[in-house]
N, C-alpha and C positions, 0 to 999 in steps of 0.2 A: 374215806367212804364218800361217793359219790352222791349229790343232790338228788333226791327224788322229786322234786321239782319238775317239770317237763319243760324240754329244751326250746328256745324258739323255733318256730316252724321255717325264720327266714336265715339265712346265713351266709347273704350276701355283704363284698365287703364295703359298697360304697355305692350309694344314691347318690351321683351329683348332678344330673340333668333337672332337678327338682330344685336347684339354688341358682340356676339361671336369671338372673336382674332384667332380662329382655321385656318382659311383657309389661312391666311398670312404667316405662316410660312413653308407652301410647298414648296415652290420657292428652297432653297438651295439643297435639295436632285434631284431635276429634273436640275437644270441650267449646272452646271459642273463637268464633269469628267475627272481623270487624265487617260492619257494616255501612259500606261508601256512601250511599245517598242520603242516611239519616244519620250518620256522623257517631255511631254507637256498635259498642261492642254486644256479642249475645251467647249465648250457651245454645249449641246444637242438641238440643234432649234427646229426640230419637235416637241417635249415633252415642250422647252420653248412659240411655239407658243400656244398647247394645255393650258398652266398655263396663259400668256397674256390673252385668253379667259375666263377661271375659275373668274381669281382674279379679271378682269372687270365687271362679273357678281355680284360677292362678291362685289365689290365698287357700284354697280347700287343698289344695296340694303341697302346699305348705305347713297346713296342719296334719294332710295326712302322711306327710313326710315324719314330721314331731313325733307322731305316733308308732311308726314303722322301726324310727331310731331307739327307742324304749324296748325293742324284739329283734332289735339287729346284734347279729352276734360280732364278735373284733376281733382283732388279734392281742395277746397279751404283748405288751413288749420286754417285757422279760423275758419273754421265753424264744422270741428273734435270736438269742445269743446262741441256740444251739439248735439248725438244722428251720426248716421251714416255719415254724412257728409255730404255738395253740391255740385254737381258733375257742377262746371266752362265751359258755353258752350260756350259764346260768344267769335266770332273768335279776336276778338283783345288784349283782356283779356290772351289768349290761347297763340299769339304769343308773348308778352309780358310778356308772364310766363317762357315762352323756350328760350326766348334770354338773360334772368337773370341766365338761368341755365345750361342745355348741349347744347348749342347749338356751342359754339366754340369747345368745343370738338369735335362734330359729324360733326363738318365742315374739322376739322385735318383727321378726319377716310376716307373722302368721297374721295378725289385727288386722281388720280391715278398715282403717281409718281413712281411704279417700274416697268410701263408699258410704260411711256414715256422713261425713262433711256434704258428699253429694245428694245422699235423699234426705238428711236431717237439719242441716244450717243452711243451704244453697239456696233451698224455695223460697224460706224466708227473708233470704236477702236482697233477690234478684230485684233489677227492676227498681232500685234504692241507691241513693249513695253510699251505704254499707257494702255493695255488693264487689266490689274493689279490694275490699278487706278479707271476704268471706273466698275468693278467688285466691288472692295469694295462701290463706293458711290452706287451702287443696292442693296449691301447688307447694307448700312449706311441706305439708304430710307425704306428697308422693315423693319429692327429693330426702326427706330427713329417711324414709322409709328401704330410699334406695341404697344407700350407704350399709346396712348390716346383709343386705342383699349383696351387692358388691364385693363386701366381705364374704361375702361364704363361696362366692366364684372367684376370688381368687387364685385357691389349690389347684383348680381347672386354667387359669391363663398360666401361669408358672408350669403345668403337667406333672402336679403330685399332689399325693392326698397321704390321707394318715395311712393307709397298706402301704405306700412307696409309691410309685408311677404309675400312671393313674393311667396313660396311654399306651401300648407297647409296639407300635407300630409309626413305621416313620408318617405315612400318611394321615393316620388319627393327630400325631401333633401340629403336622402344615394345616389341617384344619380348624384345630382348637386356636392355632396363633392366629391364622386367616379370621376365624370367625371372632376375636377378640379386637383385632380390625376393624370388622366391621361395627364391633357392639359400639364402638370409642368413637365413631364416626356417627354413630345413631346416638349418643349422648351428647355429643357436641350439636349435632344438627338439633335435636330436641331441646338444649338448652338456648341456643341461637332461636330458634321458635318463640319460644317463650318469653323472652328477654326483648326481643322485637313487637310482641304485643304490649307487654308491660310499658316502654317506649310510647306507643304509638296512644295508650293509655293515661301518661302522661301528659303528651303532647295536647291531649284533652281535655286534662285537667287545667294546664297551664291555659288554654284557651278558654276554659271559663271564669280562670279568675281574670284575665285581662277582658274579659266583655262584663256587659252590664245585664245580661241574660241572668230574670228569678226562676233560681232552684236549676239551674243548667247541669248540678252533679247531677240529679236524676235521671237527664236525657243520656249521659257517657253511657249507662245499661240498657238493652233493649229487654234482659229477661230472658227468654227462649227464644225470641225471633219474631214473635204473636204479639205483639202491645201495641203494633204501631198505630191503629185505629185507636186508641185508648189516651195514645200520648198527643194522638193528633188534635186531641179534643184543647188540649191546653196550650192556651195562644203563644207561647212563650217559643211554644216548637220550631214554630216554621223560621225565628229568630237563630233558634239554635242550626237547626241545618242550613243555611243563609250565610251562618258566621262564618267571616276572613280567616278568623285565626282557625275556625275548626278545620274549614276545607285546606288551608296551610298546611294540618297537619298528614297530608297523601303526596305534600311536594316533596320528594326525598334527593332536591338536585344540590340540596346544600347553597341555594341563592335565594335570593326575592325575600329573606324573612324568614323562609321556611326551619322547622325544627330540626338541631340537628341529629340526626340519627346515628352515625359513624356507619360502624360494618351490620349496623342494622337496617339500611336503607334498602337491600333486597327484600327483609321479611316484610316491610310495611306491606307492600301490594299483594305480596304471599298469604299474608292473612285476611286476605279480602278474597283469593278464592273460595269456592264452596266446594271443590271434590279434594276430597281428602287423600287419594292415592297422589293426586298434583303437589299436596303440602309436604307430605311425606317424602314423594320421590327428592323433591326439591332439595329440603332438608338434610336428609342425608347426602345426596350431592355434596352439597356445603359442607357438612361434617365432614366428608373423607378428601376433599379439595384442600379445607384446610390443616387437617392435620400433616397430609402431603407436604403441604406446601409450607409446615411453620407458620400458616398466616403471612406468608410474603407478602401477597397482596391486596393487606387490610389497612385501612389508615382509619383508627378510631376516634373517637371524637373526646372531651376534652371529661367526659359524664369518668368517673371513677371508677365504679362497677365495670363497665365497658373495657380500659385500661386493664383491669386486673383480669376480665374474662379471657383477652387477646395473650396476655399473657400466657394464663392456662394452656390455651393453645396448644401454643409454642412449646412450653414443656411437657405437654402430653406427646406433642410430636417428636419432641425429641426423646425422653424416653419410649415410646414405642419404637420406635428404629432402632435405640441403645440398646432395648432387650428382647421386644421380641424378635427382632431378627438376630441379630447373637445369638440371643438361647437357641431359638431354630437353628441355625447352624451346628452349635456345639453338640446340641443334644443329638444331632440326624448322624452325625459325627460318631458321638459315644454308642449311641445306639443302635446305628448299623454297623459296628463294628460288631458287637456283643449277640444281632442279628446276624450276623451274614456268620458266625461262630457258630451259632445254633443249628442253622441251617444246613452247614459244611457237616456238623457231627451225624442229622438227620438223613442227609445224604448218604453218608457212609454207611448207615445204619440199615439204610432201607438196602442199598447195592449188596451188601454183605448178605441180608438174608436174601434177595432174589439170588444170589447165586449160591447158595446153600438150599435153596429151594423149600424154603420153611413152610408149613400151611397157616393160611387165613389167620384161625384160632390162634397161633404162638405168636405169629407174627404182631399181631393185637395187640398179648401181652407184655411181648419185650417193647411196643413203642408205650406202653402204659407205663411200665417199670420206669423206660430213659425219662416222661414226663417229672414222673416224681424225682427219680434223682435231679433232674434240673430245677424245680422246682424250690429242693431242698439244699440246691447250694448255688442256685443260679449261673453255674458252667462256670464256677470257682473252683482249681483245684486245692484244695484247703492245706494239702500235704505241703504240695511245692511251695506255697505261699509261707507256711510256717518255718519251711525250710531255708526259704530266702531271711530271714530274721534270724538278728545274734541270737548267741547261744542264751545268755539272761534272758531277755525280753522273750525268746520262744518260751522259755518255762514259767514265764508268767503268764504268758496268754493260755498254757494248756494245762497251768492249775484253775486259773478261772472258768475255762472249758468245761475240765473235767471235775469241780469240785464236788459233783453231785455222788461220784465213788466211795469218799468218806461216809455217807448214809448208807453204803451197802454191805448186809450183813459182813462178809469175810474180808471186808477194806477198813471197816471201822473199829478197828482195833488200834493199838498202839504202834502205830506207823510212822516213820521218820519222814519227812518230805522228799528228803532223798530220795529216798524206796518209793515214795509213790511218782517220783518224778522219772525214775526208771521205767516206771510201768506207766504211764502216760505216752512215750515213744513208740510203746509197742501196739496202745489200740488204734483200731481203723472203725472207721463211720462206715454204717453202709446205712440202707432204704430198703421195707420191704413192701411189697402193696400185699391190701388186704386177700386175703385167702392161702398167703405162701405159706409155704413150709419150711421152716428150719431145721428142723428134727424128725426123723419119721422112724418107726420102731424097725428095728434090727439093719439100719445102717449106721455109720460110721458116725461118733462124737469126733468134728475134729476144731470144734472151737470154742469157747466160750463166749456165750451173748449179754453183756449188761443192757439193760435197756432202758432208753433216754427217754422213749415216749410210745405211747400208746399200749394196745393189749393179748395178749397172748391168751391161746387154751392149750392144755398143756393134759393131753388124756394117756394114761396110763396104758402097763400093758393088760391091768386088772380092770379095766373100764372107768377108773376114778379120774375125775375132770377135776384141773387148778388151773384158776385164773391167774397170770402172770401179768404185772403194770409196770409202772415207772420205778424204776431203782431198785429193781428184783433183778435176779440172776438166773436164766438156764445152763445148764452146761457147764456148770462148775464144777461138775464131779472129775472131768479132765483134770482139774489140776490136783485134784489124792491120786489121780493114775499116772498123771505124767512123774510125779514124786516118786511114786512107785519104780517107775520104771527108768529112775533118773541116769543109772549107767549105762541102761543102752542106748539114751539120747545123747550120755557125752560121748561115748565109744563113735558117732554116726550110724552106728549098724542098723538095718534096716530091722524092725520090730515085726516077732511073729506074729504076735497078737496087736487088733487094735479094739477099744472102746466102741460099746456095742452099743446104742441108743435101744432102754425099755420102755420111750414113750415119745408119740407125737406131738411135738410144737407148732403148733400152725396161730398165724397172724387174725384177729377179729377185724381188727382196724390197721390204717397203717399206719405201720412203727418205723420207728428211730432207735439205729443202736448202736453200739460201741464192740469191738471185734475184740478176741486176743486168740490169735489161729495157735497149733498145735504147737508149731516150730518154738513160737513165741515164748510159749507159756515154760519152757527150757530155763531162761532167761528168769522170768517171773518165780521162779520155783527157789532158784537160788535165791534170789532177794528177799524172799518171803521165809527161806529155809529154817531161820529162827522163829518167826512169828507161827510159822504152823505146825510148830510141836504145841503150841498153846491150845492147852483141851479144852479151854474158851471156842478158841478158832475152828478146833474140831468138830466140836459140839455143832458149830453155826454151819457148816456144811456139810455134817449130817442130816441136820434138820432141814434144808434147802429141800424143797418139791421135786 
């Protein structure tokens, strides 16, 4: 019996544009700039208040992502083992599928932690020797934050997701590998950004412990940009912007004393601009130059960090060449082949009814019908495939197929495997879409339909409606008639009489079902010819709807 429960209204299989890491890493090229003449760094507030709002909106989509996944319906994967799948609607089933799986993760993406750090620790710090400290843990929160982000776009740089492939089109994955490219090149540049201010923050620190300049940590912060009437007040200043070693720290020639910066001697001057499309553009430049290039042409300097960044690099660079260009190939490969299959059959499909001259309406429904069948077997011929496999190994895979027969009234009886592995040979898979007809009153029974999935109405010729579901039978009265009439199916002779259907079957939803045609059921009759004298077995197909 089915949930009275009401279904989610959503029943979409996959939100990923919502796990995108992209907007996270804006923060560094808008937060701080050094500033040349006063020899100090500052926080752009106006531009930082503009990113507070962005990246809240960015996290509201992440919580309402959280939320959406709680009423997203999925597929089971149990039930992938036969025909298209069943799509899992009940809401507890649903939340209980998400809390097994991303759901701690999607709970790490959602906080807005570099938005508390910016309106709740930052003010207080700014403008102080703390405020070095209070910078790093915002940039500590936006990287540790980016990492469960990361993770959740992976499925998307790879082109799969928990339904399967996630893109089906050659051009959907040159763009998703393109734009993973690009993302790798905005990470690099943005971390190169940062790393080079950090640097250049140093290099100021280091210059005030070698002068004799009191309290010179508090000049390295300007605050917001606004102090400098405030700091001018204190005579120590004009000491500080004066100092050798501080102005040293803008020489980025690697001579005269100056600090060394290695492959951060571009961003020094970089963070002295004030238009932030210049930081930006720059930035990325650099990120897609050097993962191009390996970092050929870096020579780092002797700092650690630095070494090990160059590094990275390299092996970003080289894994992205390893795989995403591979996998782009491979897949454009697998996939236009399975493409240009589809396409070939579509073609056929359509030429055949223009020249049968089909109208509009039919035409419709046979390309509705071809969907689903592709659909539910992905342009696999299942037959020929089982038929390429030894003789064991096929009757293994078509008892695990079909073991759902054993639950159905006139199979669950005392059956040898044998005999059911007989009858395993004989059925065929077919697809029906919702509103068809399998049975209509006073034409021909000539099959019997077990059914794998979904539901049937089943009205009489007295007006009485039965509902028909999963692992029920129509059309089993064929095989008391075929019994019946067993010598004139062996004799061949053409039969006077055939099985008159006294009731319509028609599809609610669309089903999945297992065949056993007329000819067949010849076959099925002998093997079964002991089992159905059991007035158990009688009973259970007389009582059949």
């Amino acid at each position: 019996m089915e949930s009275k429960e009401s279904p989610p209204k959503l029943s979409y299989r996959y939100l990923e544009a919502s796990h995108s890491p992209y907007p996270s890493q804006c923060e560094p090229y808008l937060l701080e700039v050094v500033e040349t003449d006063n020899k100090c760094t500052y926080i752009n507030y106006p531009l930082t208040t503009t990113i507070v709002v962005l990246r809240s909106l960015t996290d509201f989509v992440y919580l309402l992502n959280i939320l959406l996944r709680f009423r997203l319906a999925y597929l089971d994967p149990e039930s992938t083992e036969l025909g298209a799948g069943e799509l899992v609607k009940h809401p507890k089933k649903i939340a209980k599928n998400y809390m097994r799986g991303w759901f701690l993760i999607d709970l790490l993406n959602a906080p807005p932690l570099p938005q508390i750090i910016v309106l709740l620790v930052l003010p207080g710090e700014l403008g102080s020797s703390g405020a070095n400290y209070a910078k790093n843990l915002l940039r500590t929160a936006v990287v540790v934050q980016y990492v469960p982000r990361l993770w959740r776009f992976l499925p998307l740089v790879i082109g799969r997701a928990e339904s399967g492939f996630t893109f089906q089109t050659a051009w959907a994955n040159l763009v998703i590998n393109f734009l993973t490219f690009v993302l790798s090149g905005h990470v690099i540049g943005a971390c190169w950004y940062l790393f080079g201010l950090q640097r250049v923050n140093q290099c100021f620190r280091d210059a005030c412990h070698n002068s004799n300049i009191t309290n010179c940590m508090n000049f390295i912060d300007c605050g917001h940009g606004e102090e400098f009437m405030e700091l001018s007040r204190n005579p120590e200043w004009k000491n500080w912007i004066s100092d050798v070693n501080a102005t040293a720290c803008f020489t980025t020639s690697g001579g005269g004393g100056g600090f060394s910066y290695g492959i951060f001697a571009q961003a020094v001057n970089l963070t002295t601009e004030d238009s932030f499309i210049t930081r930006y553009i720059y930035s990325l430049f650099w990120g897609f130059q050097q993962i191009s290039t390996l970092a050929g042409n870096q020579e780092p300097s002797y700092f650690v960090w630095e070494v090990l960044f160059t590094m990275l690099i390299v092996g970003l660079g080289l894994l992205l060449f390893a795989f995403l260009i591979g996998n782009m190939q491979n897949f454009l490969q697998a996939l236009g082949q399975r493409t240009l299959e589809m396409f070939l059959r579509r073609r056929d499909l359509e030429q055949w009814m223009n020249h049968r001259r089909l109208p509009p309406e039919l035409r419709r429904t046979v390309n509705e019908a071809e969907r689903h069948n592709w659909a539910a077997t992905r342009g696999v011929n299942e037959e020929a495939l089982l038929e390429s496999l030894p003789e064991d190994l096929r009757r293994e895979v078509r008892r695990h197929l079909f073991r759902f027969l054993k639950d159905v009234g006139i199979f669950n009886m005392e059956i040898h495997n044998n005999e059911l592995d007989a009858i395993y040979e004989k059925l065929k898979q077919r697809t029906y879409k919702k509103g068809s007809e399998i049975f209509c009153t006073g034409g021909v029974v000539d099959k019997m339909v077990l059914i794998v999935r979904g539901k049937l109405k089943s009205v009489g010729e007295n007006g009485t409606v039965i509902t028909l579901s999963q692992g029920q039978v129509c059309g089993d009265e064929l095989l008391t008639w075929c019994r019946q009439h067993a010598s004139s199916l062996s004799k061949g002779t053409e039969m006077g009489q055939r099985l008159i259907s006294r009731r319509t079957v028609k599809c609610l939803t669309q089903v999945e079902v297992f065949l056993l045609r007329e000819v067949d059921l010849k076959d099925v009759d002998s093997i079964l010819a002991g089992c159905l004298r059991n007035p158990l077995v009688q009973d259970a197909i007389r009582s059949r709807p």
